[in-house]
Steps between C-alpha positions, in 0.01 A plus 500: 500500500324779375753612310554174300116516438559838362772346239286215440192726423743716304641255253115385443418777377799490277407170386130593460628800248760333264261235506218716403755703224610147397125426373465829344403470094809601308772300336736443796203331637433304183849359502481442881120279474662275163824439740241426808326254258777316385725429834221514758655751687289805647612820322573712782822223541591528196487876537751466845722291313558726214536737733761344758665383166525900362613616840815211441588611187499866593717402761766289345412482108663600211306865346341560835540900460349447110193296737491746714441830302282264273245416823527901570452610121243268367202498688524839630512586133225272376220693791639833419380426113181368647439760678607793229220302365270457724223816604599520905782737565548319790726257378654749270661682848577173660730359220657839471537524832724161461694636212589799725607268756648277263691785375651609767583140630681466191715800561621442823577162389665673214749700764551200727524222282876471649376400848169331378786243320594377849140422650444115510133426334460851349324447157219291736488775731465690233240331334295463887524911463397531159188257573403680789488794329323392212209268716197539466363665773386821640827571679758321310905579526468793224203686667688461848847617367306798292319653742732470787829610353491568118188754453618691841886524325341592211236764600781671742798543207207534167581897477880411488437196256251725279815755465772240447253340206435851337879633535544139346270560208634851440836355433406234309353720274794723500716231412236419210485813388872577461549125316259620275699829449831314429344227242318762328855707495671172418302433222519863358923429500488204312258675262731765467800272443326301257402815345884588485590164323292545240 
């Protein structure tokens, strides 16, 4: 009993919040009220329907990977330009905190797309993980996944990555330099050739 009051007081407060974001002033909201207007129906329903009618698609329509990466691309990337922006550096370390974690999501998905083929549902689980990363709150799926396993990976193998980058860098401009070499001896040749002909 007390655990279904638990739930109960739980989804609530769910309720309370998407209703509360549902009434915020911007255009999502705008579209939401005129729709709320014209069929009578309370926005927050409207909301769950679009919603239980995106998590369908992603399960069994056509383009759901294109829906997918679009959901995990296009807000993310709409914030992060508000908050370039914006004054805070707050939000600055939070949306680069999801690129990071997008980032590396990306490349193990990269390396195991062979398997990921054969999971039933995956571009909606995929999409639940990219929204819970991207949420808007204090500990959403990005800050978790950063701070528990990507900064402690990161911070315990930066000396090797550091060398690997410069030893990197040092050959690339190796290889620039000696392309450079052979055009510029290249172009002497055919110079000297031409020269010949005439």
């Amino acid at each position: 009993e007390k655990t279904m009051a638990a739930v109960k007081q739980s989804v609530e407060s769910w309720k309370n919040k998407l209703e509360k974001l549902l009434h915020e002033k911007n255009g999502f909201s705008d579209v939401l009220e005129k729709l709320e207007t014209k069929t009578g129906v309370k926005r927050l329903y409207i909301a769950l329907g679009a919603i239980a009618l995106l998590i369908l698609y992603l399960m069994v329509g056509y383009g759901a990977q294109f829906l997918c990466n679009f959901i995990g691309f296009l807000y993310p990337a709409y914030a992060s330009i508000k908050a370039i922006e914006s004054r805070q550096k707050d939000d600055d370390t939070k949306w680069l905190t999801y690129w990071v974690t997008y980032s590396v999501f990306s490349l193990v998905e990269f390396f195991s797309d062979i398997f990921l083929f054969w999971i039933p549902f995956y571009w909606l689980l995929k999409c639940a993980f990219l929204t819970w990363c991207f949420m808007p709150t204090q500990n959403n799926g990005s800050t978790i996944l950063y701070y528990r396993f990507i900064r402690p990976f990161i911070l315990r193998h930066q000396d090797k990555i550091d060398k690997t980058l410069d030893e990197a860098k040092d050959a690339i401009n190796e290889a620039k330099d000696l392309a450079e070499d052979m055009a510029q001896d290249e172009a002497v040749r055919r110079m000297a050739d031409s020269a010949k002909l005439d």
